[in-house]
N, C-alpha and C positions, 0 to 999 in steps of 0.2 A: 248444337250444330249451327252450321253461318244458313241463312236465307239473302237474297237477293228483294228485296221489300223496297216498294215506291210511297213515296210521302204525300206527295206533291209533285206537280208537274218539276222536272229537274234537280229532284230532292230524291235519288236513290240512294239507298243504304244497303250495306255487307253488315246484318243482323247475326244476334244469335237467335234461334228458334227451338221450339221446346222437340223432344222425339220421341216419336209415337210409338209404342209397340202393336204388333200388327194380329187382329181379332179374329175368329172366325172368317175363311173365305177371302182374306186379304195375304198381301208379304209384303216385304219389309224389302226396299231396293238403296242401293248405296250410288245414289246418281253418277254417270259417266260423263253424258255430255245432253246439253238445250239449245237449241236454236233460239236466236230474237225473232221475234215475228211483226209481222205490221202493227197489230192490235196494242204490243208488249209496247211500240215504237208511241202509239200515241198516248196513253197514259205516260209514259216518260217526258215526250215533250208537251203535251197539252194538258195530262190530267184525268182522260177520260178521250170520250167519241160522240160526236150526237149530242144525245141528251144524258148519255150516262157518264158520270163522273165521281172521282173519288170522293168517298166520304169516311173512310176511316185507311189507318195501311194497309197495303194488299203485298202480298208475295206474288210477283208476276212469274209468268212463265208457263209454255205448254205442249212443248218439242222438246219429249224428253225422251233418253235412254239410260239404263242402268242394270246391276248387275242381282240379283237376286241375295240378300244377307242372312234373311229368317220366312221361314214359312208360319201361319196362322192354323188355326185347326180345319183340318178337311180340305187343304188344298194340295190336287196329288197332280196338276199337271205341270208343273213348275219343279226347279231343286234350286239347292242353293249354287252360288257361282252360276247362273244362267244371266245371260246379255238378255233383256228384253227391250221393245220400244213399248213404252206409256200409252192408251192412248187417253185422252185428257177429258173424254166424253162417257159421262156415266149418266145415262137416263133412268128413271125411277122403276121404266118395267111394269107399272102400274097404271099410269094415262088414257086415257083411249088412243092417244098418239101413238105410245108403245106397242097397244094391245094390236093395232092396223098396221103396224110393225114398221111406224115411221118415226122412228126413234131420235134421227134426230130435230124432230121436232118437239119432245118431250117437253111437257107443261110444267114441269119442275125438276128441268135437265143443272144439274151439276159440274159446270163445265172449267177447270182450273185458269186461273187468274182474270173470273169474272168483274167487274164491278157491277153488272144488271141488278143481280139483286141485293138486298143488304139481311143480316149479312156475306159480305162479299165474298164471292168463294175464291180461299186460299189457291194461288197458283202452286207451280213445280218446281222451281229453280230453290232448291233447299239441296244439303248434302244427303239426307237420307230422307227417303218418301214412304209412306205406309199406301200400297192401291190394294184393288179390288186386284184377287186373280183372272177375271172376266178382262180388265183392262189390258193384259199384260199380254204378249205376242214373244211367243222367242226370236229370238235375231241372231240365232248361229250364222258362222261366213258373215256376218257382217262387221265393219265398224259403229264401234257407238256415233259416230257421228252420222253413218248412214242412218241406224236405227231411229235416229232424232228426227231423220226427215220424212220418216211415216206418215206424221202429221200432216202436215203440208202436200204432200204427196196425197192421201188419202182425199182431201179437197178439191185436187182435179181429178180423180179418178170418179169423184161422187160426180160435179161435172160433166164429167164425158159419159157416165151412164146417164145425165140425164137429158144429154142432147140426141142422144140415140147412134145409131146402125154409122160409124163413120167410114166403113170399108171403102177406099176408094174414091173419100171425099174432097174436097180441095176446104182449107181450113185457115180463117182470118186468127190472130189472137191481139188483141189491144190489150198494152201492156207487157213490158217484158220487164218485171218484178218476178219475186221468188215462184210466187203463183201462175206468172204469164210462161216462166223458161220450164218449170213442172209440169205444163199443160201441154208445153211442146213433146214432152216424154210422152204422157197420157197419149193425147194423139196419134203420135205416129205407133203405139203399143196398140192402139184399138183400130191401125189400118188404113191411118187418114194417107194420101197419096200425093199432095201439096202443101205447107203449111206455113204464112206467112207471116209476121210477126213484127207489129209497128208501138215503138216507144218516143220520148224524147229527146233520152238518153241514147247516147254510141255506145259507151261503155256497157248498159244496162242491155242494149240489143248485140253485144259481142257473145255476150254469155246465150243469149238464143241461137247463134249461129251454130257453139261450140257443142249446144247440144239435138242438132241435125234441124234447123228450123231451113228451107230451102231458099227465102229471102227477108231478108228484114229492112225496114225502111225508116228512118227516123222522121215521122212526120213535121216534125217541129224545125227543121230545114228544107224538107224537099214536103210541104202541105199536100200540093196537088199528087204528091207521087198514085196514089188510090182512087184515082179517076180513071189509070189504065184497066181497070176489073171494073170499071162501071160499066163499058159497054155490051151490046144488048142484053141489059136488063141485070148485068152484075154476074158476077164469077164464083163467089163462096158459097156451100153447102151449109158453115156453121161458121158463126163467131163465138168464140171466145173473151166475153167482155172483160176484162182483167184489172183497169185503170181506176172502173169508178168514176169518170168524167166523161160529162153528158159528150163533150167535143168528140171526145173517142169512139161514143153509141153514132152518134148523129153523121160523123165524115164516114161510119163500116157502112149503113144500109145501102147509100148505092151501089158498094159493092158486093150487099148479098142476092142472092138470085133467086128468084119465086120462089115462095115457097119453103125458103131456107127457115134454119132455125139460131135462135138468138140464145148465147147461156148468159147469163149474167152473173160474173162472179164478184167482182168489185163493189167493194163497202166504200164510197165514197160519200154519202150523204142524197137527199132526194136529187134525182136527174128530171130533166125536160125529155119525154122522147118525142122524135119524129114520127108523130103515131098515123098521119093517113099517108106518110110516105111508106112506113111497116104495113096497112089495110091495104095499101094498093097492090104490095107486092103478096099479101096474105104471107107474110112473118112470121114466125110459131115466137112467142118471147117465153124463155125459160127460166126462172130461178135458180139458183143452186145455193145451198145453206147446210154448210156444215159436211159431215159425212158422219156413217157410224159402221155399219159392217167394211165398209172396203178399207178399213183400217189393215183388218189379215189380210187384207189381198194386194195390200202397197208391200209389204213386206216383204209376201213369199212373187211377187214380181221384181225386188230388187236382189232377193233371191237365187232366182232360178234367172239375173244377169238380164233378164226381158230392159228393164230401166235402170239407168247407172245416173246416180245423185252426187255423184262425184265433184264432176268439174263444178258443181253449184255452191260447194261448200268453200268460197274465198277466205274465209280467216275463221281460226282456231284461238280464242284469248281465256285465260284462267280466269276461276270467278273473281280473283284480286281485283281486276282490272274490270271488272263488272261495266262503270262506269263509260271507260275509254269504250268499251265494246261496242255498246249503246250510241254512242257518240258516233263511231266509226260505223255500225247498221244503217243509221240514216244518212249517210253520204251514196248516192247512189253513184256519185262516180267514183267510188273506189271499191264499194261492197256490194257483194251479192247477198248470201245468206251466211249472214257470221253465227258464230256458236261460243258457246262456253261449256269449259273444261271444267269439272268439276272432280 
């Protein structure tokens, strides 16, 4: 079968890869469709993130869906011909992490097209995948392309449970990326009642608009626009830090208001914050890292029609074309979230 496998920063290859037959507790799925993701983006053109870099090939990829081919021994909630979405997080189950049932924080989490640790764990972007049945979600009424965006999907819903109670809230999000226009869904799905959303990009903040964001601002022409929510004492309930750039954390505080709460989702490298401007206003700063149950519940919410991933899916390219896809992912003025066709 072909694998989608990076070399080297700008050095991706349409491999063959060996095929696995699928053991106890696993099936055997015959890929539909992947999403490129950020992470996928910077191993393509860098090599790596941070500190972690390639050190041998890796099969990228982790927005997947596919269709069920064979089943393993003992697994009876699956058939064959079912659509499932992937999810790409297998935690060992065994951790104390696990055990306090914060899974994904798991001390020897499995997470597909790692480079953290070596060695590297194989991504998804292959023709046929052997998972865990535990991984596997059916995706009836969906498109595989929907089902691919579970993933991503699942990372602002982890997000939005961990900013808490938004019913009602008026709601900042920095960044309008794959993550920042997903977070607009999340959002307004959990009640928020405002939700504002500042990029660089026009193009990149067109797709917030399309998916019910109530204003978006393009910082990087209009700077000061975010001084009108500065007054008395700031307007947001919760930001959405989406960017990963410190500019983004540092220009929202004046606009949150006592007491608010900060998510940070953006992996952009260590930031500077405005830490006695956040003490003055007593800040809550939040994390958010990863997801692991609200994988079934991105699902059966695009399901039951609650969040439509739709309009977010701008280009569909076959895995031939692996390469141009890649290329076209990181144009943010032309792409939103491109996928391939497997």
């Amino acid at each position: 079968m072909r694998a989608i496998i990076i070399h080297e920063a700008k050095d991706l290859r349409i491999e063959d890869y060996p095929v696995e037959t699928p053991g106890p507790g696993e099936v055997a799925i015959r890929l539909a469709s992947g999403g490129i993701c950020g992470s996928d983006l910077h191993y393509y053109n860098h090599g790596g993130f941070g500190a972690v870099r390639l050190k041998q090939p890796m099969v990228l990829g982790h927005e997947v869906s596919g269709h069920i081919t064979a089943l393993g021994e003992g697994v009876s909630g699956l058939a064959v011909g079912d659509l499932v979405a992937v999810s790409p997080s297998r935690p060992c189950g065994r951790c104390s992490y696990c055990g306090q049932g914060l899974r994904n924080h798991c001390e020897n989490m499995r997470f597909y097209g790692s480079a953290m640790p070596f060695p590297h764990i194989q991504g998804a972007f292959r023709e046929q995948l052997v998972a865990l049945e535990s991984q596997c979600v059916k995706a009836n009424r969906l498109t595989a392309g929907q089902a691919a965006m579970a993933e991503p999907l699942s990372v602002c819903l982890h997000a939005t449970r961990r900013a808490g109670d938004l019913l009602g809230k008026r709601v900042l999000i920095t960044g309008s990326g794959p993550i920042g226009t997903l977070c607009v869904l999340a959002a307004r799905a959990a009640g928020a009642a405002e939700i504002v959303v500042t990029d660089l990009s026009d193009a990149a903040l067109e797709y917030a608009r399309k998916v019910g964001a109530d204003q978006i601002i393009n910082t990087g022409t209009d700077p000061e626009a975010l001084k009108a929510y500065a007054a008395g004492k700031g307007s947001f309930d919760v930001l959405y830090e989406c960017s990963g750039a410190a500019p983004a954390l540092a220009g929202a505080v004046p606009a949150m208001r006592p007491r608010s709460v900060i998510v940070q989702l953006g992996l952009g490298g260590d930031m500077t914050l405005p830490m006695q401007a956040m003490t003055a206003k007593e800040i809550d700063l939040r994390g958010s890292f990863r997801f692991h149950e609200e994988f079934a519940m991105a699902v059966k919410l695009m399901q039951a029609g609650r969040i439509d991933v739709k309009p977010l899916i701008s280009h569909t390219m076959p895995i031939d074309e692996a390469v141009a896809a890649f290329e076209l992912a990181g144009d943010r003025s032309q792409a939103m979230k491109v996928q391939l066709s497997f």
